[in-house]
N, C-alpha and C positions, 0 to 999 in steps of 0.2 A: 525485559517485559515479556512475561510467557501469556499467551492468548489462546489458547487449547480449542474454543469456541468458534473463536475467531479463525484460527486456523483449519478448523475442519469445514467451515463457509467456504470459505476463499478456496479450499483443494476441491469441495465439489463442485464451485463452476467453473473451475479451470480443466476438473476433470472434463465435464457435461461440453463444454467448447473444444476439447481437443478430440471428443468424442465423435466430433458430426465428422463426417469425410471430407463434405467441403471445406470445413477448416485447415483440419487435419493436412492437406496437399496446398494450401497456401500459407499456413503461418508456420513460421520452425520455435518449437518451445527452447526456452532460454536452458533446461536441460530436464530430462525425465521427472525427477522430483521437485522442481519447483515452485512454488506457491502464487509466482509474480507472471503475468502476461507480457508485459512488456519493457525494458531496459534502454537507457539513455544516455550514452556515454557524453559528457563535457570535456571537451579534449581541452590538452594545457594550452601552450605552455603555463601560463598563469589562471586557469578555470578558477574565475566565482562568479555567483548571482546574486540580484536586487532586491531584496524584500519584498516578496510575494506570497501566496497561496494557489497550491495547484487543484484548483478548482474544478478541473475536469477528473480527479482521482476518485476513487473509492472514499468517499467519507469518512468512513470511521476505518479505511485499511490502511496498514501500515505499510509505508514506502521506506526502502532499505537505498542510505547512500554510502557509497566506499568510497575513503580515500586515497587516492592511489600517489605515486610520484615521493619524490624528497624534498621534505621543506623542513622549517622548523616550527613547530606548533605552536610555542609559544609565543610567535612575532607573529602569525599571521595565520590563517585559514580556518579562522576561530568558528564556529556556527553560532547564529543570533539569531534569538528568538525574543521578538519585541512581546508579544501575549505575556510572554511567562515572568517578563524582564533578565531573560536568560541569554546568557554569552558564555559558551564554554569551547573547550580546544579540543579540537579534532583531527589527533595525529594519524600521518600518513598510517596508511592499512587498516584502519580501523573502519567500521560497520555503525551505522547509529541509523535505528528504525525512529520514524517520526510518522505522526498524521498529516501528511501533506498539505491537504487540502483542507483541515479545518486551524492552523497555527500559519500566522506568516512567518516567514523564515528565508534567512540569507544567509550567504558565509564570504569574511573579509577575504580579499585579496593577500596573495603573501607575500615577500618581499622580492623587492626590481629583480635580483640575481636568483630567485627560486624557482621551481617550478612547479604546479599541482594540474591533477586530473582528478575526475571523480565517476565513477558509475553509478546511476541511480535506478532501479529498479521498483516497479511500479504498478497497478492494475487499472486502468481505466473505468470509470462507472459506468459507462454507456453499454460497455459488452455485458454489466452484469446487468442491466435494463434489459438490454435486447436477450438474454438467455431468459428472465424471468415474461419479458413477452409472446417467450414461445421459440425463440429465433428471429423476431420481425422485428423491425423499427415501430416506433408508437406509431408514427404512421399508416405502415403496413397492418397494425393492429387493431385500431381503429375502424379501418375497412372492410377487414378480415373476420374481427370478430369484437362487437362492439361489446357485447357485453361482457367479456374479459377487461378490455379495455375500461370501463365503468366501473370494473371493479378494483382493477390497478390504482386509478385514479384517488377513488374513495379511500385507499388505504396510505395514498401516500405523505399526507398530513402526520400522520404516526408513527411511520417507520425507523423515525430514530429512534424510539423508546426498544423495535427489534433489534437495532445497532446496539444499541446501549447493552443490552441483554449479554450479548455477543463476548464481555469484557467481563474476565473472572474475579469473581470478588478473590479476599485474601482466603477464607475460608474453604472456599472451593480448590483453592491450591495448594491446602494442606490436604486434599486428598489423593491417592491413589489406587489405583486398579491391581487388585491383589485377587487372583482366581475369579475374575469375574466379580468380587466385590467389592465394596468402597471400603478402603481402609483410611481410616487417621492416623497419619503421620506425626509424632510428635517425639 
């Protein structure tokens, strides 16, 4: 799934946060070019989880999980996705971006003698709230300066329709940048 749009979102507030100094000297980025804020190792021996939704994630961002460790894919460490009525295998080393937080989603345990890990990598909504608040908490914002705040408010009824936006049609992905202009690819 390529998200061009998408990706240029998510690198400017990753950039804009690791810009401030105060951050900069408290968080360590997962590495120069990364897209994701924060990462979540599940240690084995046998790592799986329950059908949930991470509801604290970016909405419409995409959350990258690895499979790490030797098992065998096909007896177990399947990922299930009840929305989609999706179960598919999820061999060791392999990468699979998901919506975290709008799909629920779990993956089976693998067998008694195997063992799996996974690393999940992710970006919290709240840091992109609090970047779009200025740097303050809605609280802090509120306080600070009510009528920003008023206006956050007012908009946030709608804001998935700027999500939405965010997700390349197919058409927009037959194009590319050729000297500065859009070319069709065909």
């Amino acid at each position: 799934m390529w998200a061009p749009n998408l990706q240029a979102y998510v690198w400017r507030y990753v950039c804009k946060l690791f810009k401030k100094s105060r951050f900069r000297k408290r968080l360590r980025r997962i590495s120069p070019k990364s897209f994701y804020i924060c990462a979540s190792p599940n240690d084995g021996p046998t790592a799986y989880t329950i059908q949930h939704q991470d509801n604290m994630n970016l909405a419409f961002g995409w959350c990258a999980v690895v499979a790490l460790s030797q098992f065998d894919h096909t007896r177990g460490g399947h990922l299930v996705f009840d929305d989609l009525h999706l179960t598919m295998e999820f061999p060791p080393n392999s990468i699979v971006l998901l919506l975290s937080a709008m799909l629920y989603h779990c993956n089976v345990p693998v067998r008694e003698n195997e063992q799996c890990a996974s690393l999940t990598f992710y970006n919290p909504a709240s840091i992109f709230q609090y970047i779009d608040n200025g740097f303050m908490t809605e609280k802090q914002l509120w306080k600070n300066n009510h009528s920003r705040f008023m206006e956050l408010q007012h908009r946030k009824p709608t804001r998935y329709l700027r999500a939405l936006r965010l997700f390349s049609t197919l058409d927009e992905l037959s194009y590319t940048i050729d000297s500065g202009r859009a070319k069709r690819m065909d």
